[in-house]
C-alpha positions in Angstrom: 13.8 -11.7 3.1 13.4 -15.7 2.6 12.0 -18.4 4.7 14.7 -20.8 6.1 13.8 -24.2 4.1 15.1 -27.4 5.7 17.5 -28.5 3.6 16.5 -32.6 4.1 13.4 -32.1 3.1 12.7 -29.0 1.8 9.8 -28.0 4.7 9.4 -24.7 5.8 8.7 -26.1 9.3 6.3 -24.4 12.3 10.0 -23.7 14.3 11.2 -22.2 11.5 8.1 -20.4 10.8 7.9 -18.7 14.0 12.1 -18.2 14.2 11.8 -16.0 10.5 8.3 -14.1 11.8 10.4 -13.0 15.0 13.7 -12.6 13.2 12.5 -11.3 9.9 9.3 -9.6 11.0 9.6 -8.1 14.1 7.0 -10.3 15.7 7.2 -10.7 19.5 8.2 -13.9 20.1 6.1 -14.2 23.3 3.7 -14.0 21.2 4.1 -17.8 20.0 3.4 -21.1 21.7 4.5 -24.2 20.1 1.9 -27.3 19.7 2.2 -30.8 18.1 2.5 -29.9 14.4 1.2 -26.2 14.2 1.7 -23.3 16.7 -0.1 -20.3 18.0 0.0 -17.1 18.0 -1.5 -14.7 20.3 -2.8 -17.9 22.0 -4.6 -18.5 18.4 -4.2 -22.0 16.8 -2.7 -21.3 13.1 -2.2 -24.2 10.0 -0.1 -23.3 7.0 0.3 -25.1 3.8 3.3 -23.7 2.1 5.4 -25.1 -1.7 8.9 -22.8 -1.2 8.3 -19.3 -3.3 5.1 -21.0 -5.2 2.2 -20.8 -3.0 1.3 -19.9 0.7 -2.1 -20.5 2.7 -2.3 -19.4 6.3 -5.3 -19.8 8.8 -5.8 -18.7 12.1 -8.6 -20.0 14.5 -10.7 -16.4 15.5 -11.7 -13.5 13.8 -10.0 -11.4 10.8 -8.9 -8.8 13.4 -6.1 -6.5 13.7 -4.0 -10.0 15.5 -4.5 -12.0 12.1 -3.9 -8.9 9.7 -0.3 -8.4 11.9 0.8 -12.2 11.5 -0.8 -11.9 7.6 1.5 -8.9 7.2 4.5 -11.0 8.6 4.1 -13.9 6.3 4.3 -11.6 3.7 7.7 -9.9 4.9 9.6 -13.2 5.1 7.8 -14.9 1.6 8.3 -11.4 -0.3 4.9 -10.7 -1.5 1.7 -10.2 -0.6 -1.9 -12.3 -0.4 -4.0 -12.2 -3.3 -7.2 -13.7 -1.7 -8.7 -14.3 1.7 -11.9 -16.2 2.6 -13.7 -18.2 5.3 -12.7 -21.6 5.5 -15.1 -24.1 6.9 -14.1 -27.2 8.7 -15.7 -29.8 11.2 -14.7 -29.9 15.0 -17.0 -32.5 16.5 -20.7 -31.7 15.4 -19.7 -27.8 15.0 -19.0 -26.6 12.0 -15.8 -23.8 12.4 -14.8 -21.0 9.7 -11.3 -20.1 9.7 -9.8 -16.8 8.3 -7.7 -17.6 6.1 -5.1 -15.7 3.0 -3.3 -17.2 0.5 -0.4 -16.3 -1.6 -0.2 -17.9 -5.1 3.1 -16.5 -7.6 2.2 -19.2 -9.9 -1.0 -18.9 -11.3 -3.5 -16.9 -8.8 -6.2 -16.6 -11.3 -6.5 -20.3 -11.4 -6.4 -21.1 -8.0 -8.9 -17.9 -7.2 -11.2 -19.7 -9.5 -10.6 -23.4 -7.8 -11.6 -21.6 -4.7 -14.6 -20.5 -6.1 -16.1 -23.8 -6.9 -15.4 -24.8 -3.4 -18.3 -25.6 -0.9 -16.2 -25.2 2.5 -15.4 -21.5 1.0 -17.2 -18.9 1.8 -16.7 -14.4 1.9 -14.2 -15.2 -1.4 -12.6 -11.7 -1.4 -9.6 -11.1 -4.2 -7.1 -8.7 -2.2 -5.4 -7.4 -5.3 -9.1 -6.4 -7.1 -10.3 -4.9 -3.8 -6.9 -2.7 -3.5 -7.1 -1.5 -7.0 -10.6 -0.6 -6.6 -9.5 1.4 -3.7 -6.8 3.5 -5.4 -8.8 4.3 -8.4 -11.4 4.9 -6.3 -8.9 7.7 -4.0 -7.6 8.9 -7.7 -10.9 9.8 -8.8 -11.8 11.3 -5.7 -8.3 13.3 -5.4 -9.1 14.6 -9.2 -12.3 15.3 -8.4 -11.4 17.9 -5.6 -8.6 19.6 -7.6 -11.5 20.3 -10.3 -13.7 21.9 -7.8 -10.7 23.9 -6.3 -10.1 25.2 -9.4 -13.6 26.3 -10.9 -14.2 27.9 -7.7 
């Protein structure tokens, strides 16, 4: 699957966005509304910043809840691979400061960019998603040879 680039100007824009989650997806397109510039989602505002089959960040105004890991796992469908962080992303409404959930995608240099977000104050809950998965499976391994060892001495 690809995103559908305006050919003008190269933009992958919010109409397009929301036609490739539906079409691509499987998203419910009831699911969107469109606003000036950005759209939302289960009646949840949501910015993306996006260089064609380079880099991807996505946030969504809420919680990292089952809504924003379904729209997560759409974006990753239509671009063709997966997030390899996700963090808290603080910004300034009024006098309220706001933290947005937010992944990004990086085939260029992900290591680089995870340590750019690092050093970033409005950053906060840093989590690498590829680290945490391949804790997880080694972690499942060991646990899987384990078992099989006391099966058999018993």
């Amino acid at each position: 699957m690809v995103e559908t680039i305006q050919e003008r100007n190269g933009l992958w824009h919010v109409t397009l966005v929301e036609e490739d989650l539906v079409n691509q997806a499987g998203l419910k397109r009831e699911d969107f509304v469109q606003d000036l510039g950005f759209f939302r989602y289960r009646c949840r505002a949501v910015v993306i910043s996006h260089c064609y089959d380079e880099h991807l960040v996505a946030s969504m105004e809420g919680k990292d809840d089952e809504v924003l890991k379904e729209f997560v796992g759409g974006l990753s469908k239509v671009v063709g691979y997966n997030p390899f962080c996700k963090y808290n992303l603080s910004t300034k409404q009024g006098i309220a400061t706001i933290l947005l959930p937010t992944y990004e995608w990086d085939k260029v240099n992900p290591k680089a960019r995870y340590e750019e977000l690092k050093a970033m104050k409005n950053v906060s809950d840093l989590t690498n998603i590829k680290q945490k998965n391949l804790l997880k499976k080694l972690s499942d391994n060991l646990q899987s040879l384990l078992k099989m060892q006391y099966s058999r001495s018993q």
